[in-house]
VORO-232407 format. One record per residue: x, y, z of N, C-alpha, C in turn; residue in one letter. Coordinates in steps of 0.02 Angstrom, whole numbers, padded with zeros to 5 digits, always signed. Example, Ala and Ser with C-alpha at 12.3 -4.5 7.8 and 13.67 -1.06 7.14 Angstrom:
<sites>
+00660-00284+00390+00615-00225+00390+00660-00165+00390A+00642-00112+00354+00684-00053+00357+00645+00002+00394S
</sites>
This chain:
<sites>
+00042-00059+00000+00000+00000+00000+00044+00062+00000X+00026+00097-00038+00075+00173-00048+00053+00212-00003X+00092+00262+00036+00082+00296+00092+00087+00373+00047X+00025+00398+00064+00011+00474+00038+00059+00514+00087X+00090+00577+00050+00156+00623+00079+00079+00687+00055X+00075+00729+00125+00015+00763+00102+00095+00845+00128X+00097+00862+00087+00125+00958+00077+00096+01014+00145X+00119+01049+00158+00087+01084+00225+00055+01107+00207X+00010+01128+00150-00043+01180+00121-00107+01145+00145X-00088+01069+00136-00137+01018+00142-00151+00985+00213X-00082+01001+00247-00069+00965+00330-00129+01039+00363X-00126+01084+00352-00165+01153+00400-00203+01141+00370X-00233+01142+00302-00302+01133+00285-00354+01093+00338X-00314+01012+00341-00324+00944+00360-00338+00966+00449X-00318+01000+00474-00271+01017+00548-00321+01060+00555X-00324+01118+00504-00386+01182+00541-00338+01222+00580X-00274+01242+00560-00230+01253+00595-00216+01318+00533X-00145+01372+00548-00116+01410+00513-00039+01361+00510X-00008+01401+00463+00061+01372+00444+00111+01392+00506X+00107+01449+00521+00135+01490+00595+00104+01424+00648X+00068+01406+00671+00028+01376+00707+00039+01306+00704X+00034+01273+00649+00067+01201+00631+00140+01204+00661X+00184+01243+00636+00263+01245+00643+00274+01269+00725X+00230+01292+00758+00224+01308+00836+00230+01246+00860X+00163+01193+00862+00148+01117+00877+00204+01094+00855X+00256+01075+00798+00306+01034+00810+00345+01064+00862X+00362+01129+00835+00430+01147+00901+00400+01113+00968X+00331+01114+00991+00310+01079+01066+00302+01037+01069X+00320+00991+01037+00318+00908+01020+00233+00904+01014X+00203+00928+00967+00120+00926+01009+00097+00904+00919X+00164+00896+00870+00139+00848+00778+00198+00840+00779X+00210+00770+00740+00275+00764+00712+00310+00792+00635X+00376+00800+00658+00416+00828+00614+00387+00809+00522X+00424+00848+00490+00394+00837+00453+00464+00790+00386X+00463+00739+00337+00470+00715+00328+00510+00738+00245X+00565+00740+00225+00604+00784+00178+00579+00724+00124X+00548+00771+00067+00535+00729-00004+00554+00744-00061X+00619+00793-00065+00648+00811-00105+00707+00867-00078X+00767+00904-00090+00821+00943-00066+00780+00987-00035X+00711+01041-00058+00703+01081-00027+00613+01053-00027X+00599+01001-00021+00529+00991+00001+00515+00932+00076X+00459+00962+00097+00433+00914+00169+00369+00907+00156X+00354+00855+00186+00300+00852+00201+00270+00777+00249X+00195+00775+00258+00172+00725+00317+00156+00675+00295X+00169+00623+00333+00137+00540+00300+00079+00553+00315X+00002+00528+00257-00059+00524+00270-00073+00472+00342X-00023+00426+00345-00061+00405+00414-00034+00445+00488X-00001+00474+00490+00016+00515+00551-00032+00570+00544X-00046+00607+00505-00103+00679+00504-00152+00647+00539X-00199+00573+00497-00236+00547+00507-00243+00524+00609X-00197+00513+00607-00171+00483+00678-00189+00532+00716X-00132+00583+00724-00158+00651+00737-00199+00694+00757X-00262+00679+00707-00333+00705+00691-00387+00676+00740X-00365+00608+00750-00414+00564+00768-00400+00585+00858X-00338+00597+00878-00331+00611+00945-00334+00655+00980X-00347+00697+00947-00377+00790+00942-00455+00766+00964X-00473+00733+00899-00542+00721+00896-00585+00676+00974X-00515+00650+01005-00550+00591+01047-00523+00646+01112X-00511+00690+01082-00480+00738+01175-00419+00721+01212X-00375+00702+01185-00319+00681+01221-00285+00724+01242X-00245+00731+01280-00210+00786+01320-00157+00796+01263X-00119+00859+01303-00059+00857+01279-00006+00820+01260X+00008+00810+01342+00062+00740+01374+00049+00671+01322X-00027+00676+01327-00048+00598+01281-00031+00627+01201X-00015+00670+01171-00028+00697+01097+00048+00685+01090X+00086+00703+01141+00172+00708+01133+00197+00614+01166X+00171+00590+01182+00186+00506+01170+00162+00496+01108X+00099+00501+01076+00088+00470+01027+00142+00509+00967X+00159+00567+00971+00188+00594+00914+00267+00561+00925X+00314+00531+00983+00359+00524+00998+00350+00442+00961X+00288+00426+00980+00300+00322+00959+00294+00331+00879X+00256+00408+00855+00266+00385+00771+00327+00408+00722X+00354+00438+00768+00415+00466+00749+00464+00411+00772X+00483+00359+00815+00495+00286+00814+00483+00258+00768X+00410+00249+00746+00393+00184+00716+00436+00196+00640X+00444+00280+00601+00469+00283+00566+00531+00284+00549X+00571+00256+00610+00651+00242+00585+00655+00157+00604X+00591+00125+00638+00599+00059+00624+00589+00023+00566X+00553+00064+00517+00541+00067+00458+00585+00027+00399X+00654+00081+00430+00726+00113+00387+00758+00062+00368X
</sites>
């Protein structure tokens, strides 16, 4: 299965967030980093936004938003 790379135009759209505002949440560990797809491009795996979204959606704390963003930022160098 191919993993969608969604661009930050599309991560704040998705988020309901600003670009200032997105790039705030990583510096606080509160989304994960974002993922280099070319020399000068980044962007988010569709299943972490998704991930993301859903834990916003279910009310999770902070503390709980910055484990989950820490285990998917793991899972992606077990990947490697």
């Amino acid at each position: 299965m191919a993993t969608i790379i969604h661009r930050i135009s599309s991560v704040c759209r998705a988020r309901g967030r600003s670009r200032s505002a997105h790039y705030k949440d990583i510096k606080e560990g509160l989304f994960p980093h974002p993922v280099k797809i070319g020399s000068r491009a980044v962007g988010h795996p569709d299943n972490e936004l998704a991930e993301m979204n859903a834990a916003r959606i279910a009310g999770k704390s902070d503390d709980e938003i910055r484990d989950l963003v820490f285990k998917l930022e793991a899972a992606r160098k077990a990947t490697v």
